[in-house]
Every structure is written in structure tokens, then in C-alpha cells.
C-alpha positions in Angstrom: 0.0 0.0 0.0 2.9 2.4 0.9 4.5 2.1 -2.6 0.8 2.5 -4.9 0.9 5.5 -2.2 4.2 6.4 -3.5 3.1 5.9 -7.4 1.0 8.8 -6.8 -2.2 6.8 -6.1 -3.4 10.2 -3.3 -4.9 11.9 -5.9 -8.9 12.2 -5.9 -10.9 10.5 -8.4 -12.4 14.2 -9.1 -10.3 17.5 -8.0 -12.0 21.0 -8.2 -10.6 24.8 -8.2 -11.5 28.0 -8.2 -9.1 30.9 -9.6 -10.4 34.3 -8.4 -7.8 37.0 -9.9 -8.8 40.3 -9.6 -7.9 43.7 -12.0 -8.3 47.1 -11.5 -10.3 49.8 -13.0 -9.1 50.6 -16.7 -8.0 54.1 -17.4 -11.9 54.8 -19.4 -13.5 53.7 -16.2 -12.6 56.6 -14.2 -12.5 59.5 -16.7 -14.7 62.5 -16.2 -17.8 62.8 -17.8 -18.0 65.6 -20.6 -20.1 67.2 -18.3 -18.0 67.9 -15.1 -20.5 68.5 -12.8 -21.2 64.6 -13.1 -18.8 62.5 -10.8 -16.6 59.5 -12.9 -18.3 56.5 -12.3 -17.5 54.6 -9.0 -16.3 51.1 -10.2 -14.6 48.4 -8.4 -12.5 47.1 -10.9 -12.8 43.2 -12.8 -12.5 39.9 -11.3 -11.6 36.7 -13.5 -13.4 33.2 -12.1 -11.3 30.4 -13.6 -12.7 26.5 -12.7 -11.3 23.8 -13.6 -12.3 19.8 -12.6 -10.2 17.1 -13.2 -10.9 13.5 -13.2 -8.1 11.1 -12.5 -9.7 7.7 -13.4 -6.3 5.9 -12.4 -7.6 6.1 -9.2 -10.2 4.0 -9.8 -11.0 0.0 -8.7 -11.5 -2.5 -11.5 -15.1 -3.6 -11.0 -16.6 -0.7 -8.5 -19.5 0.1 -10.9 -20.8 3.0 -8.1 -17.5 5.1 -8.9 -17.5 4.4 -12.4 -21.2 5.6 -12.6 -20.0 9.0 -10.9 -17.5 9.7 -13.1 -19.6 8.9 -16.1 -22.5 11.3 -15.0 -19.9 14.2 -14.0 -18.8 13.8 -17.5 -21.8 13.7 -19.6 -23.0 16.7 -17.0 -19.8 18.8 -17.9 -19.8 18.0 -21.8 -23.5 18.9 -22.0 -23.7 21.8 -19.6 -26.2 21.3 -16.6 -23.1 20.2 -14.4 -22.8 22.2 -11.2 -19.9 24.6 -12.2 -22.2 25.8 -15.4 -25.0 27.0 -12.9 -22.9 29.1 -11.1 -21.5 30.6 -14.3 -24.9 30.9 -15.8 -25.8 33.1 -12.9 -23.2 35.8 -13.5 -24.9 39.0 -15.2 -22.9 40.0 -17.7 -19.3 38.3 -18.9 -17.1 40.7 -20.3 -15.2 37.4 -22.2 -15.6 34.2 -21.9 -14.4 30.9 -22.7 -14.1 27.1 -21.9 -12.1 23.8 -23.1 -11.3 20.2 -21.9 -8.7 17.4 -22.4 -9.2 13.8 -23.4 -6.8 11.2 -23.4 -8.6 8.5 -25.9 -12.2 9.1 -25.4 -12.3 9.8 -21.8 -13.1 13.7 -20.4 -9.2 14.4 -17.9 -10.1 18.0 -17.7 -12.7 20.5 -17.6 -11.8 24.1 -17.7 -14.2 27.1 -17.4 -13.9 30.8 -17.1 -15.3 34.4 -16.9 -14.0 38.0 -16.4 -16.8 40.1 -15.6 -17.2 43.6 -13.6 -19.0 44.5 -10.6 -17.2 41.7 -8.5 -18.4 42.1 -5.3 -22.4 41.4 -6.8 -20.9 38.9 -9.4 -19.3 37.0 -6.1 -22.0 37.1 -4.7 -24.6 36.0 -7.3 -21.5 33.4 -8.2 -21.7 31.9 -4.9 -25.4 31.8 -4.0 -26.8 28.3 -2.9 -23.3 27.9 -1.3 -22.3 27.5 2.7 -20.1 31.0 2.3 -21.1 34.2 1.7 -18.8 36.6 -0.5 -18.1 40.3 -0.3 -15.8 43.0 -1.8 -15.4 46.3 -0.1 -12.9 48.7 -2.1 -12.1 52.5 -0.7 -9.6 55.4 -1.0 -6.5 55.8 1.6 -5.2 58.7 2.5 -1.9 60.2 1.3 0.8 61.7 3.2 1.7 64.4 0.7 -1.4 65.0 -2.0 -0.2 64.1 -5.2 -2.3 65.1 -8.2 -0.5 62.9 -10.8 -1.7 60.1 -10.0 -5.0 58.5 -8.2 -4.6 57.4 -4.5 -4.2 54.0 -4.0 -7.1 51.6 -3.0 -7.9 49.0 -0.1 -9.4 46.1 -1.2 -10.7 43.8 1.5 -12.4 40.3 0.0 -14.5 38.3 2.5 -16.3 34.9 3.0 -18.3 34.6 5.4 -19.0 30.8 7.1 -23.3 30.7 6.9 -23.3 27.3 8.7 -24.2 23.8 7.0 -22.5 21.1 5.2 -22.7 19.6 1.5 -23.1 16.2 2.4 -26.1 14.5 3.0 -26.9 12.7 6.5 -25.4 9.1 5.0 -22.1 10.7 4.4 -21.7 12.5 7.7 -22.7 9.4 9.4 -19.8 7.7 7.4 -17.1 10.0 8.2 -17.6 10.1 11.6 -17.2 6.4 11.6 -14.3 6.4 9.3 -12.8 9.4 11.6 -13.2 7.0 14.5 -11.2 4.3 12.9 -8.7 6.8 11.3 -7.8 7.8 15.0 -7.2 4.7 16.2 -5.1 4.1 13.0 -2.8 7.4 13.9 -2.6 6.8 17.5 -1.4 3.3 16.7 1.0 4.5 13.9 2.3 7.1 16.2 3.3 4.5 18.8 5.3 2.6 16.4 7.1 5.6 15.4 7.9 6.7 18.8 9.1 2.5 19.5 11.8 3.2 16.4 12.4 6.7 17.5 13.5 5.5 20.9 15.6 2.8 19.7 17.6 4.9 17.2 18.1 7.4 20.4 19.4 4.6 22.4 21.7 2.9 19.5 22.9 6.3 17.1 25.0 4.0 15.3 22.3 2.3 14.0 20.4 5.3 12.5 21.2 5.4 9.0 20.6 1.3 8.6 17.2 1.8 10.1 15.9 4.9 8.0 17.6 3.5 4.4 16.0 0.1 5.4 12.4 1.7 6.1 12.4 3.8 2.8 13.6 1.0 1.0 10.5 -1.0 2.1 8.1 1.7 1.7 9.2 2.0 -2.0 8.0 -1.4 -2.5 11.5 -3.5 -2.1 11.9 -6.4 0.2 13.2 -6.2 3.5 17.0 -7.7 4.1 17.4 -10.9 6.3 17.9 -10.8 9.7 21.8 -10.4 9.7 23.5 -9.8 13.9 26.0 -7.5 12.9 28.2 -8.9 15.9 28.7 -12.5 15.2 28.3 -14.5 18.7 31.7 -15.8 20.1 32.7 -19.2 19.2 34.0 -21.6 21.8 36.8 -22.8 19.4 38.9 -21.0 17.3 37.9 -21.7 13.3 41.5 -21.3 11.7 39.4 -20.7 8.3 39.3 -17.1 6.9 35.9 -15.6 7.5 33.3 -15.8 4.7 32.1 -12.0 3.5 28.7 -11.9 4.1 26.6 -12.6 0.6 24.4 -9.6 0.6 23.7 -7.1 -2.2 25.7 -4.0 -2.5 24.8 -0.9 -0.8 21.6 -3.5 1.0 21.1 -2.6 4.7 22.2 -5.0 7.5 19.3 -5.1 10.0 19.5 -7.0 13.3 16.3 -9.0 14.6 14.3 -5.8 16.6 15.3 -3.6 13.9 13.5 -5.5 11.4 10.4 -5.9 13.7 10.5 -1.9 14.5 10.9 -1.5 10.6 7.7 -3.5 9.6 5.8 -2.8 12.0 5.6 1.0 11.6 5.2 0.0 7.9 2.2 -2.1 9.1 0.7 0.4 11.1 1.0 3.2 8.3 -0.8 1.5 5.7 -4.4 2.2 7.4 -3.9 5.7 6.9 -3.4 5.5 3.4 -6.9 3.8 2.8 -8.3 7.4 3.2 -7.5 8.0 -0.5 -8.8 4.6 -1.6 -12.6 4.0 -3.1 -14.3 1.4 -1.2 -16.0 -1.4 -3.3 -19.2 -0.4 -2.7 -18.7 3.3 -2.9 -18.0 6.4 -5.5 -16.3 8.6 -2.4 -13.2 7.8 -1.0 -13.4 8.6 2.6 -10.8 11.8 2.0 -13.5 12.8 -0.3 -16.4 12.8 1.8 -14.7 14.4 4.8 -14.4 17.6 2.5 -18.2 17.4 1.8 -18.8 17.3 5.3 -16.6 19.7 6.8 -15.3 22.3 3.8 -17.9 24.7 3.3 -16.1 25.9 -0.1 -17.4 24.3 -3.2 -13.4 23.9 -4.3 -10.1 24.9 -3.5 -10.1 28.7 -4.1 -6.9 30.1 -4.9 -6.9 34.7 -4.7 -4.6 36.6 -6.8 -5.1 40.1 -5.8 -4.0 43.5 -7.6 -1.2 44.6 -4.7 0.7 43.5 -2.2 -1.3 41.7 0.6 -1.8 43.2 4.1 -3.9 41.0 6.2 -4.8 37.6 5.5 -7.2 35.1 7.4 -7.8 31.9 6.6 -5.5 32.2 3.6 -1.8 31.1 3.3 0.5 32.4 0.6 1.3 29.9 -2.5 2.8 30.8 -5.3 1.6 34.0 -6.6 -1.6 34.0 -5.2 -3.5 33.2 -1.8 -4.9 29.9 -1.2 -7.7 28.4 1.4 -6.5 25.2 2.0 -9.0 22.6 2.1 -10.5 21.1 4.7 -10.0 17.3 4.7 -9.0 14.4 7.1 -5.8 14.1 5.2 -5.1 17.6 5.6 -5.9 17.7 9.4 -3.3 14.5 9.8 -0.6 16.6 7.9 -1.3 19.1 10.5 -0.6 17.2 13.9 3.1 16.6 12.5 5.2 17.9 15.2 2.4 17.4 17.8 3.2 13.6 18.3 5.8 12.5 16.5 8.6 14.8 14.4 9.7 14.1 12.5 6.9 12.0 9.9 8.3 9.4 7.6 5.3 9.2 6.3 4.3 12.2 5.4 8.4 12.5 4.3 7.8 10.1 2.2 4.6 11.5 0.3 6.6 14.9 -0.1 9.1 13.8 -1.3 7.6 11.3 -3.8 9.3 11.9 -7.4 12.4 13.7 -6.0 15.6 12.3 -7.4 17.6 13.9 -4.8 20.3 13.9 -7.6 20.9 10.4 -8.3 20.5 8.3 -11.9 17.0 7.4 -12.6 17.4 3.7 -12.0 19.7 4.1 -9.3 17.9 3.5 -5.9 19.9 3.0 -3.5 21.8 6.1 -3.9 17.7 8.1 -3.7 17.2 6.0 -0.6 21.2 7.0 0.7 20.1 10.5 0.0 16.4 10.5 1.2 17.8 9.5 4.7 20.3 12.3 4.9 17.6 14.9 3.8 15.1 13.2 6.7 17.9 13.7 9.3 17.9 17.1 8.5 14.2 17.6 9.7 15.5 18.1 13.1 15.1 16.1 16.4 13.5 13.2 16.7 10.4 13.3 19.2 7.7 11.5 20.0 4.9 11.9 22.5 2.0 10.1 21.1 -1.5 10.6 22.5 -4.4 8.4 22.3 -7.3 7.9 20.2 -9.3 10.3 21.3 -6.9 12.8 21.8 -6.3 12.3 18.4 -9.8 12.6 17.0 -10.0 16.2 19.4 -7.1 17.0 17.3 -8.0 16.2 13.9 -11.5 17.5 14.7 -10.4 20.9 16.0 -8.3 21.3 12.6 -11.7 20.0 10.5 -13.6 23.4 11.3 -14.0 25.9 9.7 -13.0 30.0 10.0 -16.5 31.7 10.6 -14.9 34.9 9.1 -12.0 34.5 5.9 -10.1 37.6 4.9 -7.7 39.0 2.5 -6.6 42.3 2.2 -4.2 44.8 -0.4 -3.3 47.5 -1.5 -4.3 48.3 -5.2 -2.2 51.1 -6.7 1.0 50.0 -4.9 1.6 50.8 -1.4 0.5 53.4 0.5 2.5 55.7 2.4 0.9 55.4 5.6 1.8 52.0 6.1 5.1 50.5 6.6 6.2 48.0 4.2 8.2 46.1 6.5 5.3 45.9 9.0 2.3 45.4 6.5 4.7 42.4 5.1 5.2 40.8 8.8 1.5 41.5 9.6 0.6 40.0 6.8 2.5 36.6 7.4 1.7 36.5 11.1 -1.8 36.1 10.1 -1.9 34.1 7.3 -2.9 31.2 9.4 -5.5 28.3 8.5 
């Protein structure tokens, strides 16, 4: 399970986003009527709605007909358009341009791509959104100058909201299904984070034996076999052999493991193959249980990803990626990732899923050298610690993590900066609150 993990088998059958980038006013917007007793027309500028679904059918079981059936409707919905993302688009006033296209590989929909500038964004949001769990708003006024200057307009905050309204997007099945599966997920991390702490605390006690242990546990989580139990110190014989000692027949660069090692080694690999089953679509299911935690608990329809007009001031709810500002989803996967550091630090797991694909500089066929590597990039994580909790300290945790922001907030300056605000301080305010 580790290495299909490893093959890049976390994706979701169906992945959703949302691309909000916003402009400012053109030059025409804000010109003078002819008649100057008329004020310019007050406009908040343009915002561009980009969505785009993609549907990874590697993902999915030979033989679960429920899955296939979801994937089948979601396409004929999104080649025919009545599928949800077409509603919301149909509901925007007036689209300045438009425009939409999709990928295929052979005759099967990968990739649906939709989008939409329009004007007025703070009404288009808000129409855009309707029928949703969040409520959007745009507020955009003038700040004051320093020293007037007449050459150019003053710049603009712009302050983008989304307010929580309360309810969910699954239906009462599917919340009774994750909190079962969050149950059983709890018990699976408390029990994973016991078997890391047991290898932990043997590496603490025998340093030496570090390196073996680490190369030998990536090495099995990439899918190769475990070495023999090999004692490194032979036991003493009670007569001398006069023949020359044999060299060990092992292959090169393969890891020597004693007897515990090898038990601490497969049984965290044991214990962190339950976890994984969060991304996997159960026979008689189209959700994997990843999946439905997002309907249950995210009250955004996708991952919404902000690129504002100016540098950023505040941000709540939203962490910087990229060149824009992203709400990150809220999943059981993602509420895991979060308790690194909390129980054990640091993760192999997780290690392992992030850095999935990552040569670290060595040939393409040459894995030994990417698991040599991949251990001296883990040791440089830190400290090992573990303290691991139980199960329901666990489930408190993950379920803390699982709610939502009531209030979500971004903030810039359009225009470039204003010179009533520091930039050093509006850049350091603006990271210490960029939180979940």
C-alpha cells in the first residue's frame, strides 16, 4: 500500500478549483464625464473566475460500478452543460469574455476548464456563490496620502470576504460515514504514532544504527523487500575456526538489520498502511473517505486560490502559494498533515509522500543512492520526538483542525503601497496572520 501511495495513487478521483484574480479599473472607467458636474463613475474594478475539474480515473478499482457511474454522469454533466460549475457561471450578469475547453486522453473527459472576467465583483461573487455555505463580499475605498499628489489616483484597499453561513454539502449518510471512518482513522494514527515513537526510541538509544534503520524503512516503503535478519556482531565461538571468515553474501549498498530492527521497521510500515486507505474508493462506494470528509466539513465548493492587484496586508484563513493566496481545504488528510510535530517529528510518512518523485540527484534507475540521499535529507528535519496521544486525543485534534473559519479575509493595496503603512510591518503582519 505504501508504494501504490508512493506511485502517486493520493490523488482524488475528481479534483476541483477555483481561480479568483482580480484587476483594477481601466483608465476609461474613471475619466470625467463631458459634463463635469457629473462625478466618474464609481467602479470596483474586474475579477476573472477560472474552474477547472479534473478526473483522475487511475484512481479507480477494476469492477466498482458506483464510482464508475460518478465519473460517467460528471462527464456527460460537464460535456452537456447542466453540471454544477455551469450554474454558477450561468448566474453571472454580464461576462465581459468568456471561454471554456477540456482534455481527453482517448475518449475519456481528464479535464474541464471554465472561465469568466466580468465587472462589478463584489455582486458577481456574490450571485457566483449563491446556494453555497459561504457568503462573498468585496469592499474597495480610497486611503489617505501623506503628501497629496495630483499625478496620479490614491491607492485603494481592497478587502475580499467569505463569510461561514453554517451547514454542510453532504447528505446525512455521508456524515454518518465519516464520523465512523474518523473513528477508525484515529485509532489508526494513535497506533502508527506509537510505532514511530518505538523506532524513535531505539535509534536514540543505539545512534549507530540510525542510517541502517531509515535507508532500510524507505527502502520497504518504495516497495522493495526487507534484508534478512543479519547480527551484525557475530556471537563468540568456543573454538577458534582457523578458516578465513566468509564475507557476508548480501547485495551491494543493502542494509544490515538485526532482529528488533526488522520488527520496529515492519511494524511501523504495518501500522502506516491504514492511513493511506483514506484516498482509496471502497467497493461499494463512488467517495473515498478523503473525499467525503471535504463534503462534510469544507464549506467551499473547491479549493479557491486569490490573486489580488497589490501586495497583501492581512490575510485570514489564507496562506500564501505561489503567486496567489490559497484556502487550503479542509480534509481528514489535511488535518493528519497538520498534527506533525504534535506527536511525532519528524513524519516518515508524510516525508515520504513529499518527497515522492524527488531524485535527490541520483540516476533514474539508481535506488539505492535516492534511498542513501532520502535518509540524509530526513535527518535534517530536526530532532527526533515523539509523544504520542491516544485515540481520542487524536480525533480532538483532527477534529479541531476540520472546522472551519467563521470569518476568511484578504486584504491589499491596489495602486502600490500606501505611504501610511510601513512596508516592512504590512509584510510581517501579513504573514503572522496568514494562518489556516
Amino acid at each position: 500500500m505504501l508504494a501504490m501511495a508512493l506511485a502517486g495513487c493520493t490523488d482524488d478521483p475528481v479534483a476541483e478549483s477555483l481561480h479568483l484574480e482580480f484587476y483594477p479599473p481601466s483608465a476609461e472607467d474613471t475619466q470625467p464625464a463631458e459634463d463635469e458636474s457629473v462625478p466618474p463613475p464609481e467602479t470596483t474594478g474586474y475579477v476573472r473566475l477560472e474552474a477547472k475539474v479534473s478526473i483522475h480515473r487511475h484512481t479507480v478499482p477494476e469492477g466498482n460500478a458506483p464510482i464508475e457511474r460518478r465519473l460517467n454522469d460528471r462527464t456527460e454533466a460537464l460535456m452537456n452543460g447542466y453540471d454544477v460549475w455551469h450554474l454558477r457561471f450561468d448566474r453571472l450578469y454580464e461576462a465581459l469574455a468568456d471561454g471554456a475547453e477540456w482534455e481527453r486522453a482517448g475518449r475519456e473527459l481528464t479535464s474541464y476548464r471554465r472561465w469568466a472576467l466580468v465587472g462589478n465583483p463584489d455582486a458577481e461573487l456574490r450571485e457566483f456563490f449563491a446556494n453555497t455555505a459561504i457568503r462573498p463580499s468585496l469592499a474597495v475605498w480610497d486611503n489617505e496620502r501623506r503628501e497629496p499628489d495630483d499625478r496620479r489616483p490614491p491607492p485603494r484597499t481592497v478587502s475580499l470576504e467569505f463569510v461561514f453561513d453554517g451547514g454542510t454539502q453532504a447528505t446525512a449518510g455521508e456524515s454518518h460515514t465519516v464520523e465512523r471512518g474518523l473513528r477508525g482513522f484515529a485509532v489508526d494514527a494513535a497506533r502508527y504514532h506509537r510505532r514511530v515513537a518505538a523506532l524513535w526510541r531505539y535509534m536514540d538509544e543505539n545512534p549507530g544504527r540510525r542510517f541502517e534503520c531509515l535507508r532500510a524503512l524507505f527502502a520497504a516503503a518504495r516497495g522493495e523487500e526487507l534484508p534478512e535478519s543479519t547480527l551484525v556482531a557475530p556471537p563468540r565461538e568456543l573454538a577458534p575456526n582457523t578458516a578465513p571468515p566468509a564475507a557476508p553474501e548480501r547485495p551491494r549498498d543493502r542494509p544490515v538489520l538485526r532482529d528488533l530492527e526488522l520488527e520496529l521497521v515492519e511494524r511501523l510500515l504495518e501500522a502506516g498502511e491504514p492511513l493511506l486507505e483514506i484516498f482509496e474508493v471502497p467497493d461499494d462506494d463512488a467517495f473515498t473517505l478523503r473525499e467525503l470528509s471535504r463534503r462534510v466539513f469544507d464549506p467551499f465548493p473547491a479549493v479557491i486560490t486569490v490573486l489580488p492587484d497589490g501586495p497583501v496586508t492581512e490575510a485570514v484563513g489564507f496562506a500564501e502559494s505561489g503567486d496567489g493566496w490559497t484556502i487550503p481545504s479542509l480534509d481528514l488528510w489535511r488535518a493528519f498533515r497538520s498534527l506533525e510535530g504534535r506527536f511525532v517529528s519528524p513524519d516518515p510518512l508524510l516525508f515520504l509522500l513529499d518527497t515522492d518523485g524527488n531524485d535527490f540527484g541520483c540516476d533514474e534507475q539508481d535506488d539505492a543512492c535516492k534511498d542513501r540521499e532520502r535518509v540524509f535529507a530526513f535527518l535534517e528535519r530536526g530532532a527526533f520526538d515523539a509523544r504520542p496521544g491516544s485515540s481520542m486525543v487524536i480525533r480532538r485534534a483532527l477534529e479541531t483542525e476540520l472546522q472551519p473559519h467563521d470569518l476568511y479575509r484578504l486584504t491589499w493595496i491596489r495602486g502600490g503601497t500606501d505611504e501610511s503603512i510601513d512596508d516592512g510591518d504590512a509584510e510581517e503582519g501579513s504573514r503572522e496572520t496568514a494562518r489556516r
